[in-house]
C-alpha positions in Angstrom: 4.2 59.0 6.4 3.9 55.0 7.5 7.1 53.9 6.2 6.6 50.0 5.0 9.2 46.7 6.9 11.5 46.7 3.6 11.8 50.4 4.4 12.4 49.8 8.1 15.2 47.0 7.5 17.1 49.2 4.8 17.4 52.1 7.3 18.8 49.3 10.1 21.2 47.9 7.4 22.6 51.3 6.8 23.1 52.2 10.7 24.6 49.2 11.1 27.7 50.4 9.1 27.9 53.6 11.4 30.2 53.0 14.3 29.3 52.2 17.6 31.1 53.5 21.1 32.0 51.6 23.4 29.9 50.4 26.7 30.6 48.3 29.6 28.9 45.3 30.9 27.5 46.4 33.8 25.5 43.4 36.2 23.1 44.6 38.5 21.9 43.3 41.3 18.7 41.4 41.6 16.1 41.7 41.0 16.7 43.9 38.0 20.1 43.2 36.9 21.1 43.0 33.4 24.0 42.3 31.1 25.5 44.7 29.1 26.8 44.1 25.5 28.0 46.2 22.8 29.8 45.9 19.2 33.6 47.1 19.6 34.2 46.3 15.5 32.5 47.8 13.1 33.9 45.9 10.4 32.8 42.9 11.3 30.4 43.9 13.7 31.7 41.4 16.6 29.4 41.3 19.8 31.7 41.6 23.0 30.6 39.5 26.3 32.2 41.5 29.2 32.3 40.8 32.7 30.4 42.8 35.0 31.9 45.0 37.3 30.4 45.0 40.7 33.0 48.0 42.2 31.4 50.5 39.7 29.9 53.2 41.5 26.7 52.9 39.3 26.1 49.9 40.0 23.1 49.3 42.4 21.1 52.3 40.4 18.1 50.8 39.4 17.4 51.1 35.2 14.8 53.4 34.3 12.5 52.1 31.5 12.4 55.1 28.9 9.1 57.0 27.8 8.0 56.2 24.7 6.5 59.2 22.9 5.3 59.9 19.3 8.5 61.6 18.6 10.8 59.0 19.9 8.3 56.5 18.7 10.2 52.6 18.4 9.5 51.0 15.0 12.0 48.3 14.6 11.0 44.5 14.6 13.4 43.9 17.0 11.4 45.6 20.0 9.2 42.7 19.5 12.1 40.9 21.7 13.8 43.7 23.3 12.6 46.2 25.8 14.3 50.0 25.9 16.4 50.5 29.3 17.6 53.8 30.2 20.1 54.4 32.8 21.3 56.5 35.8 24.1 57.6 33.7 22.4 58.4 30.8 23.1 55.5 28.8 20.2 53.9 27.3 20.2 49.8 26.4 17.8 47.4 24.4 17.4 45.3 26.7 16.7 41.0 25.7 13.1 39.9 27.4 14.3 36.7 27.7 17.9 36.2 29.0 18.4 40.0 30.2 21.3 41.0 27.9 21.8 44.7 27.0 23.2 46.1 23.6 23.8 50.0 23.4 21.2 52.2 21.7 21.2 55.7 21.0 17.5 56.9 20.4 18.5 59.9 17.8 20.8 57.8 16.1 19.0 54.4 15.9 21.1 51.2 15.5 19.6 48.1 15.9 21.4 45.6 14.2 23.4 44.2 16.9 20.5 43.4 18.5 19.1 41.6 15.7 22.2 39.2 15.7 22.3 38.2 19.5 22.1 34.4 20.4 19.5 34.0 23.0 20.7 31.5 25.2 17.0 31.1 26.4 15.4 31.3 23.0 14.8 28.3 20.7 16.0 30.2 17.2 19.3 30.6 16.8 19.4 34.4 17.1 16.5 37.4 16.9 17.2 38.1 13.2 16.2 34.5 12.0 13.4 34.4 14.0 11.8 38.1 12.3 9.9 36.9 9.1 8.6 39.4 6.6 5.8 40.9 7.5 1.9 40.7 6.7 -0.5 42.8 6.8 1.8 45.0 9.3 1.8 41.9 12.1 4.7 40.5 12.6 4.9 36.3 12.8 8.0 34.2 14.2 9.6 31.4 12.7 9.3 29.6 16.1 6.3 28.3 16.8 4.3 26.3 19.8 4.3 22.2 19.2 1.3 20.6 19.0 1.4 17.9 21.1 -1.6 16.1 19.6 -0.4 16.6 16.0 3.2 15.3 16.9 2.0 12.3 18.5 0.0 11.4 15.4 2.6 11.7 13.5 5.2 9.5 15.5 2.0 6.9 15.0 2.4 7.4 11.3 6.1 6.5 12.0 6.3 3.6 13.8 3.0 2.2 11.1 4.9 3.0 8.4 8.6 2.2 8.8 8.4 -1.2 10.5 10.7 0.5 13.8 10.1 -0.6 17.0 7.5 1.1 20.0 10.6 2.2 21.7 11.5 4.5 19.1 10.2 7.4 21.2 12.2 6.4 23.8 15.2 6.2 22.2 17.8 9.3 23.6 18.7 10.1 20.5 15.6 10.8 18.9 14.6 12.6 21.4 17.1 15.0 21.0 17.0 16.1 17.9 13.0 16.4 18.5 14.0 18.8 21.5 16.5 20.4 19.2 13.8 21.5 16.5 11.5 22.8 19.2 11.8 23.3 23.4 8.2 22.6 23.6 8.5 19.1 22.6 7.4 17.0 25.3 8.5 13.0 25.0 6.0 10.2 25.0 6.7 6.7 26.6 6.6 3.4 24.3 3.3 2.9 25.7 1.5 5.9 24.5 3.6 5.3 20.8 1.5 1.9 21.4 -1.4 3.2 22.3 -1.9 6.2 19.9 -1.1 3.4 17.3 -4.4 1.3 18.2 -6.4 4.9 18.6 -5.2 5.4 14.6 -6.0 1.4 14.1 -9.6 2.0 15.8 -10.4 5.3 13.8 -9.6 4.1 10.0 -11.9 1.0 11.2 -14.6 2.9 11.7 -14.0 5.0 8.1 -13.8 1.8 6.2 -16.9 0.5 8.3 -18.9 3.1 6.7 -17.5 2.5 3.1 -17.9 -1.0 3.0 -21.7 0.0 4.3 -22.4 2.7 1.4 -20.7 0.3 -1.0 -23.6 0.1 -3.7 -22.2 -3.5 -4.7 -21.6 -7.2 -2.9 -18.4 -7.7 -1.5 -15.5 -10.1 -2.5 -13.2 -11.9 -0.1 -9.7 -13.5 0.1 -8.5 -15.0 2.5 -4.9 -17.1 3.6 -3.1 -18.3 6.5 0.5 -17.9 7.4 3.2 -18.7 10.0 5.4 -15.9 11.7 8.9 -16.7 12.9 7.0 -17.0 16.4 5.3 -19.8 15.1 2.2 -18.6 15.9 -0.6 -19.3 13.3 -2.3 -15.8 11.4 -5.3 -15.7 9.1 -5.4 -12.7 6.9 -9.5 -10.8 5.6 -9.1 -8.6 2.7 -12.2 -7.0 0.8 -12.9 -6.3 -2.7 -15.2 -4.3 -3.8 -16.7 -1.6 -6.0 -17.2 2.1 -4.5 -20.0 4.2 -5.8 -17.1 5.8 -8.4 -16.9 2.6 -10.1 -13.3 2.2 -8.5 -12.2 -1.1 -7.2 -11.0 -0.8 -3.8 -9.4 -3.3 -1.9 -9.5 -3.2 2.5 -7.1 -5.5 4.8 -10.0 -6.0 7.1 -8.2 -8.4 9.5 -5.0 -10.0 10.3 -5.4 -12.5 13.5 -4.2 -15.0 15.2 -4.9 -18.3 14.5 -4.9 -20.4 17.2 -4.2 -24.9 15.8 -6.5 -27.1 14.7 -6.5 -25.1 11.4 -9.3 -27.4 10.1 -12.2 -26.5 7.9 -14.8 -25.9 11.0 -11.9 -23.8 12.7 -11.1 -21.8 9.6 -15.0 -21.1 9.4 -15.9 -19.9 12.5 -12.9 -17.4 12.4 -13.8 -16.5 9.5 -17.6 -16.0 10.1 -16.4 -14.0 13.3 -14.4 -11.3 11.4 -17.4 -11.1 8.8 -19.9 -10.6 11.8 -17.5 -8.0 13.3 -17.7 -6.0 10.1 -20.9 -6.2 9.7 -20.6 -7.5 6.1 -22.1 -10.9 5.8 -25.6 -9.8 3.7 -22.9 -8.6 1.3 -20.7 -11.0 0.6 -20.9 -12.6 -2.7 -18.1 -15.3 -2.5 -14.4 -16.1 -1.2 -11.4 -16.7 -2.9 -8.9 -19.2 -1.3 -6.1 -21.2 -2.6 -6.1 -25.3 -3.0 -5.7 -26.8 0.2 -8.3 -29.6 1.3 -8.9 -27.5 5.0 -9.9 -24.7 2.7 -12.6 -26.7 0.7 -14.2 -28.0 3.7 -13.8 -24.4 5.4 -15.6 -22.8 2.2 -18.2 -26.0 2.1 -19.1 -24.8 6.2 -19.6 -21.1 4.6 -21.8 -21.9 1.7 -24.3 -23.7 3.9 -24.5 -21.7 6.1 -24.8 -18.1 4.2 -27.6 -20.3 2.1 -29.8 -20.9 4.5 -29.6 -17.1 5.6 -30.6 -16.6 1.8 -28.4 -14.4 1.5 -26.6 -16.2 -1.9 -27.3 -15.8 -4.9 -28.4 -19.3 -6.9 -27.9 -21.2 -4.3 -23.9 -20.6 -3.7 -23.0 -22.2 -6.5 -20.5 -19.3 -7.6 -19.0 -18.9 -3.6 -16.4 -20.8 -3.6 -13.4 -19.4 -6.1 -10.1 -21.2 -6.2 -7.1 -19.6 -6.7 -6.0 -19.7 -10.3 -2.3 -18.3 -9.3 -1.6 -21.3 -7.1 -3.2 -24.1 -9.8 -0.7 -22.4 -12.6 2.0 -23.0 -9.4 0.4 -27.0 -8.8 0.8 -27.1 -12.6 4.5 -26.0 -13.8 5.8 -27.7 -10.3 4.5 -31.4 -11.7 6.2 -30.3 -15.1 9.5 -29.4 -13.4 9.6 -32.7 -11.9 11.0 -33.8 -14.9 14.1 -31.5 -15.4 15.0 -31.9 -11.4 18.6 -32.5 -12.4 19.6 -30.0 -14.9 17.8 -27.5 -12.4 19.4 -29.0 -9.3 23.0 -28.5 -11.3 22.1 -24.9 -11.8 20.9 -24.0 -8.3 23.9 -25.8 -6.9 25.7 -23.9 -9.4 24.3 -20.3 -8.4 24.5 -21.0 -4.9 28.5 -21.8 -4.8 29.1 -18.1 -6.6 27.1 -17.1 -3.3 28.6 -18.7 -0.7 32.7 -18.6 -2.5 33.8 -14.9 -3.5 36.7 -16.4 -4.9 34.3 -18.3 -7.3 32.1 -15.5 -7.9 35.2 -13.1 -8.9 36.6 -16.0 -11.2 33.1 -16.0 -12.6 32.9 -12.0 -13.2 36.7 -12.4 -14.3 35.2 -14.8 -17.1 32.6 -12.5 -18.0 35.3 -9.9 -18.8 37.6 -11.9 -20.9 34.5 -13.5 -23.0 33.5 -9.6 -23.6 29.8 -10.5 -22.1 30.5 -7.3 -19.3 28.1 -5.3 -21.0 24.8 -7.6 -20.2 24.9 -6.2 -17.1 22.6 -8.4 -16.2 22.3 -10.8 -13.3 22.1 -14.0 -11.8 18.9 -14.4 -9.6 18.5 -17.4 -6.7 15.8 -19.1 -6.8 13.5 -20.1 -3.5 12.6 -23.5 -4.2 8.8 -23.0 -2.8 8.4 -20.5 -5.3 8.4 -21.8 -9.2 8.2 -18.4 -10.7 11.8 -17.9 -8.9 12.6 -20.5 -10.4 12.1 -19.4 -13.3 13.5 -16.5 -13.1 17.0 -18.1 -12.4 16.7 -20.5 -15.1 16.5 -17.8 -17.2 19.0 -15.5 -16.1 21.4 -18.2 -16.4 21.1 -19.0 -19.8 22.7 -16.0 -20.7 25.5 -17.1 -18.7 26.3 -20.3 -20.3 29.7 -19.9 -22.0 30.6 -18.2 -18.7 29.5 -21.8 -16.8 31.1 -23.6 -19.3 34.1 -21.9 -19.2 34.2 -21.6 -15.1 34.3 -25.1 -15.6 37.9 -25.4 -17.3 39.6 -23.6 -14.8 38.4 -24.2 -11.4 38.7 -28.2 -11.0 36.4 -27.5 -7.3 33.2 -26.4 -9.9 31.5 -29.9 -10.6 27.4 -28.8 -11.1 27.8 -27.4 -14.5 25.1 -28.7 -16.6 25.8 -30.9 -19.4 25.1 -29.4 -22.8 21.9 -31.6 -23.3 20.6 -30.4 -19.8 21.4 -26.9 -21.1 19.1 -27.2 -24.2 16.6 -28.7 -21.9 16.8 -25.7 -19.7 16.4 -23.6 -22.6 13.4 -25.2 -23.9 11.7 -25.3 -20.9 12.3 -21.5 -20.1 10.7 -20.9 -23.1 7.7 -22.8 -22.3 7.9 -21.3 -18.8 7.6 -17.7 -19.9 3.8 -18.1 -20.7 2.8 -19.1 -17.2 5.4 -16.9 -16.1 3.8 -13.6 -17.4 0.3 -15.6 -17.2 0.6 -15.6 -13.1 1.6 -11.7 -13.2 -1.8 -11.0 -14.9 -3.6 -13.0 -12.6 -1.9 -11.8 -9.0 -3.5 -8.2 -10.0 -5.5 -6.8 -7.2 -5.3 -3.1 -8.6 -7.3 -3.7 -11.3 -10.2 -6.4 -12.9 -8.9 -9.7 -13.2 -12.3 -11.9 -13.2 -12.9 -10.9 -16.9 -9.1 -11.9 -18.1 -9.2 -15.7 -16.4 -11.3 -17.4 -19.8 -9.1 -16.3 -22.6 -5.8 -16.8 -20.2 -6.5 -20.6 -19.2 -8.0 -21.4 -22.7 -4.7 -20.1 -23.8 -2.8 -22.6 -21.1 -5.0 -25.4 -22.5 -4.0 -24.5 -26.1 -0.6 -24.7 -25.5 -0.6 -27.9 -23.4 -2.6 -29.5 -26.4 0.1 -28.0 -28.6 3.5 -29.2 -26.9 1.8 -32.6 -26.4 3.0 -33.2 -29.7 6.3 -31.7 -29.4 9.0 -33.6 -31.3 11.2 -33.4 -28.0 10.4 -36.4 -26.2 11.3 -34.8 -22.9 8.8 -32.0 -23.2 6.2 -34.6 -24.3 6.6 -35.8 -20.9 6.7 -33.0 -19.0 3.2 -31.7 -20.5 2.0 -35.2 -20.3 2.2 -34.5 -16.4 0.8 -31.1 -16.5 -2.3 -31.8 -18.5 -3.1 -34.5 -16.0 -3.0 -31.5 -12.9 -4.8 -29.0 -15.4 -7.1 -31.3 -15.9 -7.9 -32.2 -12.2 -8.5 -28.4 -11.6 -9.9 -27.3 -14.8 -13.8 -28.8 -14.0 -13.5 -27.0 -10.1 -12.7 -24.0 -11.5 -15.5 -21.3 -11.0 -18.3 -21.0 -13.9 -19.3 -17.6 -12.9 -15.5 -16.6 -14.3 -16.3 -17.6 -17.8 -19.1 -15.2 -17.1 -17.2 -12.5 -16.7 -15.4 -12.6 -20.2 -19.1 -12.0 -21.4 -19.9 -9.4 -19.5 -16.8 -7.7 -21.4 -18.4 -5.7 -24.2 -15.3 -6.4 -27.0 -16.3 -10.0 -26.5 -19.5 -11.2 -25.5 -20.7 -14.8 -26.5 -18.7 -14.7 -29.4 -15.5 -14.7 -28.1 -16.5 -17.5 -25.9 -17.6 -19.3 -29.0 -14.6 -18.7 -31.2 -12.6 -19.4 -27.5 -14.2 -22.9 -27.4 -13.7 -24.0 -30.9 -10.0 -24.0 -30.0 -10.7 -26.6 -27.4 -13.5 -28.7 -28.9 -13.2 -29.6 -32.7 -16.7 -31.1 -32.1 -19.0 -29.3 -33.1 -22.3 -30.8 -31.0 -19.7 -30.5 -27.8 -18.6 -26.4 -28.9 -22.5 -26.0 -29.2 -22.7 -27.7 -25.8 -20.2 -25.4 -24.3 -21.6 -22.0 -25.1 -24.7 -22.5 -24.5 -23.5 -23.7 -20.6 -22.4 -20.6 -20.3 -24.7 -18.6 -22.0 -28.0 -20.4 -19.9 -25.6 -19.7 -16.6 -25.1 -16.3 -17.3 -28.6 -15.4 -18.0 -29.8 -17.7 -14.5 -27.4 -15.5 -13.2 -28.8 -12.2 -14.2 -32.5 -13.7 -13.3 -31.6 -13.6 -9.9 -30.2 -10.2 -9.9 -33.5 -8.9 -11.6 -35.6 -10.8 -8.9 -33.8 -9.2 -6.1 -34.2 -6.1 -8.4 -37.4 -6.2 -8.2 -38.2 -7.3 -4.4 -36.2 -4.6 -3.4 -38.3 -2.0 -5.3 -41.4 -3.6 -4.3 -40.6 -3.5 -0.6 -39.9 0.3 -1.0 -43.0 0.8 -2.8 -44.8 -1.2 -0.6 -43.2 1.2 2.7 -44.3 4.1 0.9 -47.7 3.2 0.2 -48.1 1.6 3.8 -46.9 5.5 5.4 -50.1 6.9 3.4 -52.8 4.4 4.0 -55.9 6.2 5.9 -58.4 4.0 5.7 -58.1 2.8 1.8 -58.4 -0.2 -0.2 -55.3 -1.9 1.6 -55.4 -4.7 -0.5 -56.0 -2.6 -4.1 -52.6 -0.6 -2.5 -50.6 -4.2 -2.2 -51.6 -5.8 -4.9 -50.4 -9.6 -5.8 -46.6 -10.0 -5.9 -47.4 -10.2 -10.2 -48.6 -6.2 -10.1 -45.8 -5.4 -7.8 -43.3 -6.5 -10.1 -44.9 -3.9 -12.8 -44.8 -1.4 -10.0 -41.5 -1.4 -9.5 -40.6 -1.6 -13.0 -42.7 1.4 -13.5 -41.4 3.1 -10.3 -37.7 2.7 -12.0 -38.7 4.4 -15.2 -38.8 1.5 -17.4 -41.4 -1.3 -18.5 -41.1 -5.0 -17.6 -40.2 -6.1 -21.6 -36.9 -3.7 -21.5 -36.4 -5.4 -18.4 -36.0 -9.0 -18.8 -34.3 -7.9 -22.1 -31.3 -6.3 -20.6 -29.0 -8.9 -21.1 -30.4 -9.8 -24.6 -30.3 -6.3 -25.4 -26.4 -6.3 -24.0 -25.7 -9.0 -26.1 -27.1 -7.6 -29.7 -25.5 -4.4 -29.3 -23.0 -4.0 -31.3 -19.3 -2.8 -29.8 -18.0 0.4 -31.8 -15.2 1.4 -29.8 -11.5 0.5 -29.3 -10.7 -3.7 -29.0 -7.1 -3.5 -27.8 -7.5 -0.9 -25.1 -11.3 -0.6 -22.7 -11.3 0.1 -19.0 -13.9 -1.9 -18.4 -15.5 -0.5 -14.9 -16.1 2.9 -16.9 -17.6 1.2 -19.5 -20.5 0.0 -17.2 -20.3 3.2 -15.1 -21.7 4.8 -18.3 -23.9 2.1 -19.2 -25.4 2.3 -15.8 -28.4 3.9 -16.8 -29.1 1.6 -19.4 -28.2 -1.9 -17.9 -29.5 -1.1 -14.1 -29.3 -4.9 -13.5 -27.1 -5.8 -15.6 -24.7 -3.2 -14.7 -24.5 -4.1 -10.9 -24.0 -7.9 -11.7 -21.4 -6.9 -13.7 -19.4 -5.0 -11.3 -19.8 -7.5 -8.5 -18.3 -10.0 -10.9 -15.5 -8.3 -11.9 -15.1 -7.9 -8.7 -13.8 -11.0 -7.8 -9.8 -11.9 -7.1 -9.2 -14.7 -9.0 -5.8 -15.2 -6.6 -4.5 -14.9 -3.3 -1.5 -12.6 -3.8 -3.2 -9.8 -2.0 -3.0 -12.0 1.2 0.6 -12.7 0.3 1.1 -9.1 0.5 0.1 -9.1 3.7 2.1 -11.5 5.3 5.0 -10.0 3.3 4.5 -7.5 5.6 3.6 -8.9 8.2 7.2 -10.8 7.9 8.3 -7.4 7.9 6.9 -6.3 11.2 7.0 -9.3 12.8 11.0 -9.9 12.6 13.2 -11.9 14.7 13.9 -8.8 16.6 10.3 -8.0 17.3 9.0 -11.6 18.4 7.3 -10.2 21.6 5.5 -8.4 19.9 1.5 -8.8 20.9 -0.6 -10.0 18.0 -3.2 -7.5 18.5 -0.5 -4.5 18.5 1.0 -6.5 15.2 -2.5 -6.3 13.6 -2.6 -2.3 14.6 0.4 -2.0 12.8 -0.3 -4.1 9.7 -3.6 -3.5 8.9 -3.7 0.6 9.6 -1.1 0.8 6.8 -1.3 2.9 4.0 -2.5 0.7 0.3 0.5 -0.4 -0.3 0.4 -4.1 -0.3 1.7 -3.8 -4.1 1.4 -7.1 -5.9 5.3 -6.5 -7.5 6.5 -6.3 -4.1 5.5 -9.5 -3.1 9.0 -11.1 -4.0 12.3 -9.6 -5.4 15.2 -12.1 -6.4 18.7 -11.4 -5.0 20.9 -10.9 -7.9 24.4 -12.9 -7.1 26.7 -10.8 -9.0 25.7 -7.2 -7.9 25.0 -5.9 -11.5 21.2 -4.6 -10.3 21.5 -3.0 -7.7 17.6 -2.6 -6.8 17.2 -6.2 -6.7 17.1 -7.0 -2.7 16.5 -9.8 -1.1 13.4 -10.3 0.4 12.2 -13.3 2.8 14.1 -16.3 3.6 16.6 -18.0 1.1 18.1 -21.1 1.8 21.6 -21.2 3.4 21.3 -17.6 4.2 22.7 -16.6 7.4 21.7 -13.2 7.7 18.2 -12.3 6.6 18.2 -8.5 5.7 14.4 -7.3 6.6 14.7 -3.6 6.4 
């Protein structure tokens, strides 16, 4: 009877326990020479290397292999490694296939556990035992296994991608160790095959996101920014947004080039067209999204023109051009902190001596203990004075700190910034005011999800408040918002229309929110009137054009069909004037030219039933698809559109990442591999992380350059 592997290694685990006689090592000469090892314990079942013995008067006999017969039939796992010796003196062996060592084995009584524990000097596993695996199906598998080579290369590309670490990884001795370590097979690679298998992977994901962008149902967004690396050399980053055919909004680094000065409008253009052409992409773009500068107004000016006269616009461009609403909230607070320059001088002055004295900072945390504020835990963030919203954030982690300032200020006669307390009621009331366009910018750097539809009732709200704290009782914040409403102001009539269109085109607000919206801006009621129905007549020129193109495209595949058919008919009964091929392709849709053009009236009369505070948006259109075909595919490529930057800003994070001060030779086109094969994860919340002073948050790192920094800590 077929006894089963458990079986098998039960019946070795109880020979094992039966004693062994001794053997000697016996070396034979060549070519069949083996070693010859044996237990001598059998408590602990030691294996006993002995020298061979050349003056034995058996040596010389060649070993005879022994017959195997039914009756004396080998079952053990272990033969898979050892072959049976028998000889001239009547001993019989297993014998290791590999490295020729020999443990004693007595047929009748069995005994192969010995064998199971030798360490292979020319195997990869440690010894024979580990390497027997429970068995399947009766066939035996190993635990060692043959590398592929093609398999590991791709994944050292993954690595060096992934982990911002240098080409010569590979080359590195150690690393290559411990890869010939886990496996013999492993053969190393050069830094210039790591290089080159990186720009394979770069080349491949190109051509994947070539074909979505090209099956994309919808137009296709763009943002764009420039940056310099610590090379000085000039890069311009491409990314996509767009819809997929799931209704999911995806977002694509496309490009990530050198930019080679004068970065003027004309420049900024033709590399720009020169990416789009290279993607094949420009009869779907819809518009761009750049930040304030004047080069990028003139470079977005060049654009327009030029994708008008291709006709490839819809009305005429006037919705191409989208400024950055991140970096006019930025333009905005940084004209208001203008006039609080001291009080926040004092405090960055004062945050910055905790950083650069330890005997300050522990006199500081010292304070903190004796006032009983140790349990905030909370801590002191530096600012970077390019970035307001760091500013911020300092501001307001210092506030809590105040009596610890104050105090700081008693006993160390060195510590002249502390603010005065007027400054420090200043600096409370304008954190306070901060916080809105703090949080406001978070909502608006989104890239992950619709932000297009959230831009009306976020800068109404802006405008609200301005007109509210310009009749604060403080006369300092009078004059602060005196100085932002004149920036809002400047930006607020070059801000896009088509993004008041997009709150419409949210079914929990329609016109009416714009309405009730408006009144909060405009008491009058002939100018309210005014408003709405601007954007009410834009929105519905808007969706005109969409049905138009609608329609022309139906009609030119009607038209196709018809022409594959003709055999000598009434061609021009088939064509028909461009009047009857609009009610063909209306027809050829399933619907009637009245529900048509009523799509967007009909949108706007239905009534919403479902949830206010909580709609994902894109799946309420994907379900409305069938209902709104027009409609529906104006609305997604409008909520489309980035109202900011940050995504670019991601990148270069990165890109600050890769290109390090230890990596400036690095080639621009291998820096570009690198950068844009990436995985998604140019996460907006990564895009800057404050350094807290006094060590109470651990996870808050520094990332990017801080002034007075000596040491910039990229990894």
């Amino acid at each position: 009877m077929h006894r089963t592997t458990e079986q098998q290694i039960e019946e070795l685990l109880d020979l094992d326990q039966r004693q062994m006689s001794s053997v000697q090592e016996q070396e034979l000469p060549e070519p069949d020479h083996y070693k010859d090892v044996m237990s001598v314990d059998d408590e602990d079942d030691d294996v006993e290397m002995l020298d061979s013995v050349n003056e034995d008067p058996t040596v010389g006999c060649a070993p005879a292999q022994v017959a195997r017969g039914k009756k004396n039939r080998l079952r053990s796992e272990v033969w898979e490694f050892f072959k049976l010796v028998k000889y001239k003196d009547g001993t019989t062996k297993g014998v290791c296939k590999a490295c020729n060592v020999g443990y004693k084995y007595e047929i009748q009584r069995g005994g192969t556990s010995a064998m199971k524990r030798h360490k292979c000097i020319k195997r990869q596993s440690m010894d024979v035992g580990q390497m027997i695996l429970a068995s399947q199906n009766s066939q035996l598998s190993t635990r060692v296994r043959k590398v592929d080579q093609m398999k590991l290369r791709d994944l050292f590309s993954a690595l060096l991608i992934a982990r911002n670490v240098p080409f010569s990884l590979v080359e590195w001795k150690e690393f290559r160790d411990i890869c010939a370590y886990l496996n013999d097979d492993f053969k190393p690679i050069s830094r210039n095959t790591g290089k080159a298998d990186v720009v394979k992977k770069h080349k491949a994901q190109k051509e994947v996101i070539l074909n979505r962008l090209k099956l994309s149902p919808g137009r296709i967004c763009l943002t764009s920014d420039m940056w310099t690396s610590v090379t000085t050399t000039g890069y311009i980053s491409l990314i996509a947004h767009y819809l997929d055919k799931d209704w999911v909004l995806q977002k694509k680094l496309l490009n990530f080039s050198p930019l080679s000065p004068p970065h003027t409008g004309e420049h900024l253009s033709s590399k720009l067209f020169a990416m789009i052409e290279d993607w094949g992409i420009e009869e779907k773009v819809s518009n761009i999204t750049l930040d304030n500068a004047a080069n990028n107004g003139a470079c977005a000016g060049i654009m327009k023109s030029r994708l008008v006269a291709k006709k490839i616009l819809l009305n005429d461009g006037k919705y191409f051009h989208v400024r950055c609403c991140a970096h006019i909230l930025a333009l905005i607070v940084k004209e208001g902190l203008t006039k609080i320059d001291p009080a926040v001088l004092k405090i960055r002055a004062s945050v910055k001596s905790l950083k650069k004295s330890q005997v300050r900072k522990q006199k500081f945390l010292d304070i903190v203990e004796i006032l009983g504020m140790s349990g905030l835990k909370k801590g002191i963030r530096q600012d970077v004075k390019t970035r307001w919203n760091s500013t911020y954030l300092m501001l307001d982690s210092c506030i809590l700190y105040k009596p610890v300032f104050s105090h700081l200020k008693l006993v160390d006669s060195d510590y002249e910034d502390c603010p005065t307390n007027e400054e420090w009621e200043q600096i409370e009331v304008v954190t306070k005011f901060l916080k809105v366009f703090h949080e406001l910018t978070k909502v608006f750097s989104g890239s992950k999800y619709p932000t297009s539809n959230l831009y009306f009732e976020r800068i109404c709200q802006v405008q609200v408040l301005l007109n509210k704290e310009s009749r604060s009782n403080i006369e300092f914040i009078r004059n602060m918002v005196k100085e932002m409403q004149a920036k809002f102001d400047s930006y607020w009539k070059e801000l896009s229309p088509v993004l008041a269109m997009a709150v419409v085109l949210d079914p929990r607000s329609k016109m009416n929110f714009v309405k009730f919206t408006n009144s909060k801006l405009y008491p009058d009621e002939r100018e309210l009137e005014c408003q709405v129905n601007k954007v009410h007549s834009n929105i519905k020129e808007l969706f005109n054009e969409y049905y138009t193109l609608s329609s022309s495209r139906a009609s030119n595949s009607c038209a196709a069909q018809n022409l594959s058919v003709q055999n000598g008919g009434n061609f021009a009964a088939q064509e028909g004037s461009d009047f009857f091929q609009e009610y063909v392709a209306t027809q050829e849709r399933g619907g009637n030219v009245l529900t048509d053009l009523s799509e967007l009236d009909e949108y706007l009369g239905e009534t919403y039933r479902g949830c206010l505070n909580s709609l994902d948006i894109l799946n309420y259109w994907k379900n409305h698809e069938q209902q709104y075909p027009v409609l529906s595919r104006m609305a997604g490529d409008i909520l489309s559109i980035p109202i900011s930057t940050v995504a670019s800003e991601s990148a270069f994070s990165i890109g600050g990442r890769v290109i390090d001060r230890f990596r400036s030779s690095l080639l621009p086109e291998n820096a570009e591999a690198l950068i844009t094969t990436r995985k998604e994860d140019m996460d907006e919340d990564n895009v800057i992380v404050e350094e807290d002073i006094l060590g109470f948050e651990p996870d808050a790192v520094e990332d990017g350059a801080v002034e007075d920094v000596k040491e910039i800590h990229i990894e």
